[in-house]
KEPAFI-982334 format. One record per atom (N, C-alpha, C): x, y, z. Coordinates in steps of 0.2 Angstrom, whole numbers, padded with zeros to 4 digits, always signed. Example, Ala and Ser with C-alpha at 12.3 -4.5 7.8 and 13.67 -1.06 7.14 Angstrom:
+0066-0028+0039+0062-0022+0039+0066-0016+0039+0064-0011+0035+0068-0005+0036+0064+0000+0039
***
This chain:
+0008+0244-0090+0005+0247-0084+0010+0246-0078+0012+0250-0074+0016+0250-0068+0013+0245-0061+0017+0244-0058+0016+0240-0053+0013+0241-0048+0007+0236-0047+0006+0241-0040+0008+0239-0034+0012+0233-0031+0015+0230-0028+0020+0232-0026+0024+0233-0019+0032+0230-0018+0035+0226-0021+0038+0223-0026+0041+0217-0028+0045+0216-0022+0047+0208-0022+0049+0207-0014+0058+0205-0018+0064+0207-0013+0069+0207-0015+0071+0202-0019+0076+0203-0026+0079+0197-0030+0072+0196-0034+0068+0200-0036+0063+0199-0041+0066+0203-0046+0067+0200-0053+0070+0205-0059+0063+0206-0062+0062+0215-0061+0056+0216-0066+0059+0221-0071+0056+0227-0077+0057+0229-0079+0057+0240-0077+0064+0241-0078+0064+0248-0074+0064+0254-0080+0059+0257-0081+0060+0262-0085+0062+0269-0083+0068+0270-0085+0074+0274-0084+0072+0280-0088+0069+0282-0094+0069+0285-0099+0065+0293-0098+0064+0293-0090+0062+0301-0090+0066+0302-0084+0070+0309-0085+0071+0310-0077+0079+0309-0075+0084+0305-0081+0089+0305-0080+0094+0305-0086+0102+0308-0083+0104+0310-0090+0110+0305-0091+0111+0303-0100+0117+0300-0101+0122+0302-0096+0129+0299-0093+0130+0293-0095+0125+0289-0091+0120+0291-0088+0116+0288-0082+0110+0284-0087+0108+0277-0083+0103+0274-0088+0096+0278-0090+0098+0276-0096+0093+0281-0099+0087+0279-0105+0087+0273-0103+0080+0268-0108+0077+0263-0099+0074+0261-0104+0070+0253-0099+0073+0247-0100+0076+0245-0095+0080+0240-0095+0076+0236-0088+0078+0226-0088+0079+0222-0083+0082+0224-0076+0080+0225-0071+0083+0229-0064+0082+0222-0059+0085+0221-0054+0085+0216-0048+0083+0222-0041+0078+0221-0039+0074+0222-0034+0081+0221-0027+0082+0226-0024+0086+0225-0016+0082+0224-0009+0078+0232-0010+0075+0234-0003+0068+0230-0003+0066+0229+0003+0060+0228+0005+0056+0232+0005+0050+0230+0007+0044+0232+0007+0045+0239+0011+0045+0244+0012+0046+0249+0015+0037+0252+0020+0039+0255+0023+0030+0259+0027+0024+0264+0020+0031+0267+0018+0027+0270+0012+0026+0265+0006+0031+0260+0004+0031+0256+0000+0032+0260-0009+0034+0268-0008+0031+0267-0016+0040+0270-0018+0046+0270-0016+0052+0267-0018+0054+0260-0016+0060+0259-0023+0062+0253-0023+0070+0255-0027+0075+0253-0019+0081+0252-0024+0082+0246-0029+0087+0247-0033+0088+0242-0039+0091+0243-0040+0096+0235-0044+0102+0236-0048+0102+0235-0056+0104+0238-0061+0102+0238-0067+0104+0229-0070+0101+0226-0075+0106+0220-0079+0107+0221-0085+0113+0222-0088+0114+0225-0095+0118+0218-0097+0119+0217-0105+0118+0213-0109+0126+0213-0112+0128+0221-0111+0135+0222-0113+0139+0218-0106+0147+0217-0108+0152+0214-0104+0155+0222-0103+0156+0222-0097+0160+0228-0093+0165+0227-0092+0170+0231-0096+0177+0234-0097+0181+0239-0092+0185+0238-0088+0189+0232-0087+0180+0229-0079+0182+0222-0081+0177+0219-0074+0179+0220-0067+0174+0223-0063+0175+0226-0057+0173+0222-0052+0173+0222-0046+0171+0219-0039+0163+0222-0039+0160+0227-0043+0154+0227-0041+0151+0226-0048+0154+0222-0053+0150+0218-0056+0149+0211-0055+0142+0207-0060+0142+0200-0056+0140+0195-0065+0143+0194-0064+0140+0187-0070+0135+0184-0069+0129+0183-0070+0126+0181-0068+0125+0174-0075+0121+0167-0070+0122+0162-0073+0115+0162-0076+0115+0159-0084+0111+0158-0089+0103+0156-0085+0102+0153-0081+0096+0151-0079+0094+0159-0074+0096+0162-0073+0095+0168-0067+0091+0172-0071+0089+0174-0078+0085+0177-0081+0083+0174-0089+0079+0170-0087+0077+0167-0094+0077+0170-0099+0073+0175-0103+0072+0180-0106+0079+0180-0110+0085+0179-0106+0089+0184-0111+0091+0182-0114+0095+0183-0121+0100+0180-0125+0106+0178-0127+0108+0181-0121+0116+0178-0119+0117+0180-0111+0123+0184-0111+0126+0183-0102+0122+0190-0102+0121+0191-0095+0118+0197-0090+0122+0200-0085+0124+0204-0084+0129+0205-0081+0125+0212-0076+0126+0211-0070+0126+0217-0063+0129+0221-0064+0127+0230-0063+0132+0233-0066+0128+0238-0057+0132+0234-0053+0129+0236-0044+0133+0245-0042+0137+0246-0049+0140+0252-0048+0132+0256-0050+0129+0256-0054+0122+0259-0056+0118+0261-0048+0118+0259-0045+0112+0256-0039+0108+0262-0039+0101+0262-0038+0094+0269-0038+0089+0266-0034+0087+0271-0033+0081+0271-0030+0077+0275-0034+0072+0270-0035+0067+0274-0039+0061+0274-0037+0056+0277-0041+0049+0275-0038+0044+0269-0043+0041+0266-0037+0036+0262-0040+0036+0262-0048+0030+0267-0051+0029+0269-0055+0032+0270-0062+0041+0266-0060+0044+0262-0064+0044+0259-0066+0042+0254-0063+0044+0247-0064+0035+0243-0067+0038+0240-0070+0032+0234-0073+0035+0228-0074+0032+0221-0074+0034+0215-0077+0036+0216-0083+0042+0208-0083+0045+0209-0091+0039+0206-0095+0040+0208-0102+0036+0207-0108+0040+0201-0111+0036+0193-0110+0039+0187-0114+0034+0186-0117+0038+0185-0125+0034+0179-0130+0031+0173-0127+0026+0172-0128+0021+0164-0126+0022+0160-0130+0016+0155-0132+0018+0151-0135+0012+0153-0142+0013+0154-0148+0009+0157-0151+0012+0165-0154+0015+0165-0149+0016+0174-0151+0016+0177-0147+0010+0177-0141+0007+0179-0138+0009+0182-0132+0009+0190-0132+0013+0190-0125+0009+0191-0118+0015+0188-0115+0014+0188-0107+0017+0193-0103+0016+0193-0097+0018+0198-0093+0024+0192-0088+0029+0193-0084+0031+0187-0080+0035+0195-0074+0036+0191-0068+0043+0192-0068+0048+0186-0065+0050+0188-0061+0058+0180-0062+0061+0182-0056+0064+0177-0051+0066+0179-0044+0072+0174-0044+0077+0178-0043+0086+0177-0042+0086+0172-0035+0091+0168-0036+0091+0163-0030+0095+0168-0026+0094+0163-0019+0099+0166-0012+0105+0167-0015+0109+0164-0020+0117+0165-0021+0117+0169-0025+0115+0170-0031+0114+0175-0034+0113+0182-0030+0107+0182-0026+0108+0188-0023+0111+0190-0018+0115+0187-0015+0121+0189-0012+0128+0189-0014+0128+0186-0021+0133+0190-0024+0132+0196-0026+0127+0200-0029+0123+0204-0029+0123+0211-0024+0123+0209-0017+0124+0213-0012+0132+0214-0010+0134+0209-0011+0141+0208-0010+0145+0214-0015+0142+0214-0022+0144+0220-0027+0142+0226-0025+0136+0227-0023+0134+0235-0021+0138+0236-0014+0140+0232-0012+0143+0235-0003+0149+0238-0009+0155+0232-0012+0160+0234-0016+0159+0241-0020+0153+0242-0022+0154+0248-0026+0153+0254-0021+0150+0251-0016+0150+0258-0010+0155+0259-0006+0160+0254-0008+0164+0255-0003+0162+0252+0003+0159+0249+0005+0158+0245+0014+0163+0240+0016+0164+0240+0017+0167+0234+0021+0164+0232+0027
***
């Protein structure tokens, strides 16, 4: 079920990508990090995507991110801030975690201050800002 909330920035929720856009652009449901704020209309939401692949060659608008910034996953995460979208609400959902028992839960997960200004730091670099 989609979200019916703003997530509030540096909230990693789940972006489904898989209507609406074509390879090479992301094109499944993937973990996204939340930028913009709560807007007047509130029903887009920039993001940046986190992919599980190591990007070739590593660029200034990617970010490593450290083990504990998204529990869930199973190895490194990496920013790929050259992605960045605007999407609509109706994206996104909380990630789907194993409980304990089997049992699944909904969650999402919020990126510290450093994290997400590294984060930021990679999308000005992928846009070119200075």
């Amino acid at each position: 079920m989609p979200l019916t909330y703003h997530p509030n920035p540096g909230t990693i929720v789940i972006c489904d990508y898989s209507t609406g856009f074509i390879a090479p652009e992301m094109v499944k449901a993937r973990p996204v990090v939340v930028l913009s704020p709560r807007r007047r209309t509130g029903q887009l939401v920039t993001v940046v995507p986190l992919s599980s692949t190591e990007p070739n060659p590593f660029e200034p608008w990617h970010v490593l991110l450290p083990a504990t910034a998204y529990p869930p996953a199973r190895g490194p995460m990496w920013v790929k801030a050259d992605m960045l979208a605007t999407v609509a609400l109706t994206r996104l959902d909380r990630v789907k975690v194993k409980g304990p028992g089997g049992t699944r839960t909904y969650q999402t997960f919020q990126m510290d201050a450093a994290c997400l200004a590294a984060i930021r730091a990679a999308v000005k670099a992928a846009l070119a800002i200075t």
